[in-house]
C-alpha positions in Angstrom: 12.7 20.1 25.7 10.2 17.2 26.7 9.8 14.1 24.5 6.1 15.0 23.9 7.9 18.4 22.1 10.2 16.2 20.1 7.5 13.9 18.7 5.2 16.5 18.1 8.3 18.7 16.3 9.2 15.3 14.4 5.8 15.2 13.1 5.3 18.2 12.3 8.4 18.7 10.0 7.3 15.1 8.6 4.1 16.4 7.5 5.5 18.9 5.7 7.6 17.1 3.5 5.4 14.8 2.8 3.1 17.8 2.2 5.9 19.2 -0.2 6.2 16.2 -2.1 2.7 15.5 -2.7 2.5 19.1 -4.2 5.6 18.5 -6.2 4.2 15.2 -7.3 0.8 16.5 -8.6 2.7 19.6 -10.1 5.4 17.1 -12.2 2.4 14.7 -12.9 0.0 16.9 -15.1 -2.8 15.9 -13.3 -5.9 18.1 -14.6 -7.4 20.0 -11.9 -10.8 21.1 -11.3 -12.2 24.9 -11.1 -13.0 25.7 -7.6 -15.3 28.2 -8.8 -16.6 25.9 -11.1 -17.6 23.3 -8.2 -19.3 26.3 -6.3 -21.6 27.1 -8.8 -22.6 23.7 -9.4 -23.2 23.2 -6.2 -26.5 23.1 -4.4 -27.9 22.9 -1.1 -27.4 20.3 2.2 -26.7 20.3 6.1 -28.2 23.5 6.0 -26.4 25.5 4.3 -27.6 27.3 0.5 -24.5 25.5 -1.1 -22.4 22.3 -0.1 -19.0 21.6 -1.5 -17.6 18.0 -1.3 -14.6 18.0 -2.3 -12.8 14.7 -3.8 -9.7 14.2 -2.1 -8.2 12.4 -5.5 -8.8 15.6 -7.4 -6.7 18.9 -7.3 -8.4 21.7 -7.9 -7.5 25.2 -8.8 -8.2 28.2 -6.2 -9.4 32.1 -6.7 -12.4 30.9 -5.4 -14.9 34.5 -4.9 -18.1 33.6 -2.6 -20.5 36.8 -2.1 -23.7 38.0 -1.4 -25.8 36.7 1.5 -25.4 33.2 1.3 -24.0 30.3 3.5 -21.5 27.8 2.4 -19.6 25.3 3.6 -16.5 23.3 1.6 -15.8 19.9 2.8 -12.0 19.0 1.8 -11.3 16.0 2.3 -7.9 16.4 2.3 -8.0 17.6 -1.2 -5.5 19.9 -2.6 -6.4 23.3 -3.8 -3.3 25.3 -6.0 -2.7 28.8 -7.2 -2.4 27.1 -11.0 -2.5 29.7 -13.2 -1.9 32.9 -10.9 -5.1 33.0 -8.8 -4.3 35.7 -6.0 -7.2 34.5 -3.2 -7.2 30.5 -3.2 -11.5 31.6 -1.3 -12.5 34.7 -0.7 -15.2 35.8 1.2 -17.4 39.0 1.1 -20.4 39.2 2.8 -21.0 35.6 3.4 -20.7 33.1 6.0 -18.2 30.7 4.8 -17.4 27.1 6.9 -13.9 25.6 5.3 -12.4 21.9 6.1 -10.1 19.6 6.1 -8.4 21.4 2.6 -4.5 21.6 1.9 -4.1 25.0 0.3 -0.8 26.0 -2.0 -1.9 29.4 -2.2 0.2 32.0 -4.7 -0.6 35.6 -2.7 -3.5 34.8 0.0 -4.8 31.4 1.4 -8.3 32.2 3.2 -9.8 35.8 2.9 -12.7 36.8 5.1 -13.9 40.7 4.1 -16.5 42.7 4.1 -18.9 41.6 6.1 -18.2 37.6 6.0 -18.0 35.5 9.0 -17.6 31.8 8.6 -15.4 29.2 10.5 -11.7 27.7 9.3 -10.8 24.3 10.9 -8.5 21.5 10.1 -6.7 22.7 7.4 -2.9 23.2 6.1 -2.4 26.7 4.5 1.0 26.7 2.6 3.2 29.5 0.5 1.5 32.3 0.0 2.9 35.3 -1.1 1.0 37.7 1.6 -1.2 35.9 4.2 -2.0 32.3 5.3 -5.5 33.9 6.6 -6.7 37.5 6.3 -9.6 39.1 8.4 -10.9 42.8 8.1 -13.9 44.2 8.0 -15.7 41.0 8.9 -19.6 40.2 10.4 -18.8 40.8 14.4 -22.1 39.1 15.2 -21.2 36.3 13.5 -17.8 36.5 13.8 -14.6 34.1 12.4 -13.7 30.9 14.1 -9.9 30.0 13.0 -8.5 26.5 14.9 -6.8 23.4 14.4 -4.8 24.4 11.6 -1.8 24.4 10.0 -0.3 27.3 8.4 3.2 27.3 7.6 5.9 28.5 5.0 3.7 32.1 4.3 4.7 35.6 4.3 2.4 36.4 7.6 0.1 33.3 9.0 -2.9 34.6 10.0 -3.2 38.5 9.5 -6.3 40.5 11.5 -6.6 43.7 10.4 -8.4 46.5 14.0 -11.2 46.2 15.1 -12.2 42.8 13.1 -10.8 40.2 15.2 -12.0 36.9 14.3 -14.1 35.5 17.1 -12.2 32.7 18.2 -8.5 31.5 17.1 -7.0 28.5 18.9 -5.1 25.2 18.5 -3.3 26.4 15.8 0.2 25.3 14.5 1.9 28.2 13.0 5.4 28.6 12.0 8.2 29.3 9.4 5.9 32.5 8.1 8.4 35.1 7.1 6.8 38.0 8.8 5.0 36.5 11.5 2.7 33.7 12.6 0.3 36.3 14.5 0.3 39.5 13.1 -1.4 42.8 13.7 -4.3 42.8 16.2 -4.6 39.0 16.3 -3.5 36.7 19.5 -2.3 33.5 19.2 
């Protein structure tokens, strides 16, 4: 193993537990967190798309986000956290929609990132952690659209990013995936 390997190992499991600990911190903390759903509906329009999340990285805000119908959106992270507080199953979920998601740390309870049902939407630059069933699910998405997952991180799940036939995201690259129970890649998707 080269010393490139070794940093980049080093760093990884570094990020984690700092990762970990910020969780654990905001859990033993109290902090209040913020609907997701709540910040979508407020939201309004910018950068072209029919609603813009900004998310503020000091907050932590609370998943089972649902985004439908034929809109676009796009949620800006920050590097905020989004939980599973209070038994969400899908920290977003997307159905018929075209969905852009960045720069989030997800604690999710049962799935992370959902794109179904006609939904196409790009996932970058973001850290999926614990859920129960998948880091990322794809089926039945927009194939002329299509789902764009790189550059992120998606550890500690039962399966890490999940494709069900025939609805293979577009484009999955650059990924770090390990320690998901299952799998990292599973079903039809390549890594």
């Amino acid at each position: 193993m080269g010393l490139r390997q070794k940093v980049r190992e080093n760093l990884q499991s570094s990020f984690l537990v700092a990762l970990i600990g910020i969780a654990l911190l905001i859990a033993q903390t109290g902090f209040a967190a913020v609907s997701l759903q709540e910040v979508y509906e407020n939201a309004g329009p910018g950068e072209g798309y029919d609603k813009l999340m900004i998310l503020d990285p000091q907050e932590t805000y609370i998943g089972d986000l649902w985004i439908s119908g034929y809109l676009t959106v796009c949620i800006r992270g920050n590097g905020a956290l989004v939980t599973a507080e209070g038994g969400s199953c899908y920290s977003i979920a997307a159905f018929g929609a075209i969905v852009d998601v960045d720069h989030l740390v997800i604690e999710a309870d049962r799935v992370g990132i959902l794109f179904g049902f006609a939904s196409s939407g790009k996932v970058r630059n973001n850290t999926i952690v614990g859920a129960d069933d998948y880091g990322i699910r794809t089926y039945d998405i927009n194939l002329t659209n299509g789902v764009e997952i790189f550059n992120n991180i998606i550890v500690n799940n039962t399966y890490g990013i999940y494709c069900d036939d025939g609805y293979l995201p577009e484009y999955i690259a650059y990924n770090d995936l390990w320690n998901n129970l299952e799998g990292n890649y599973m079903k039809y998707c390549e890594g």
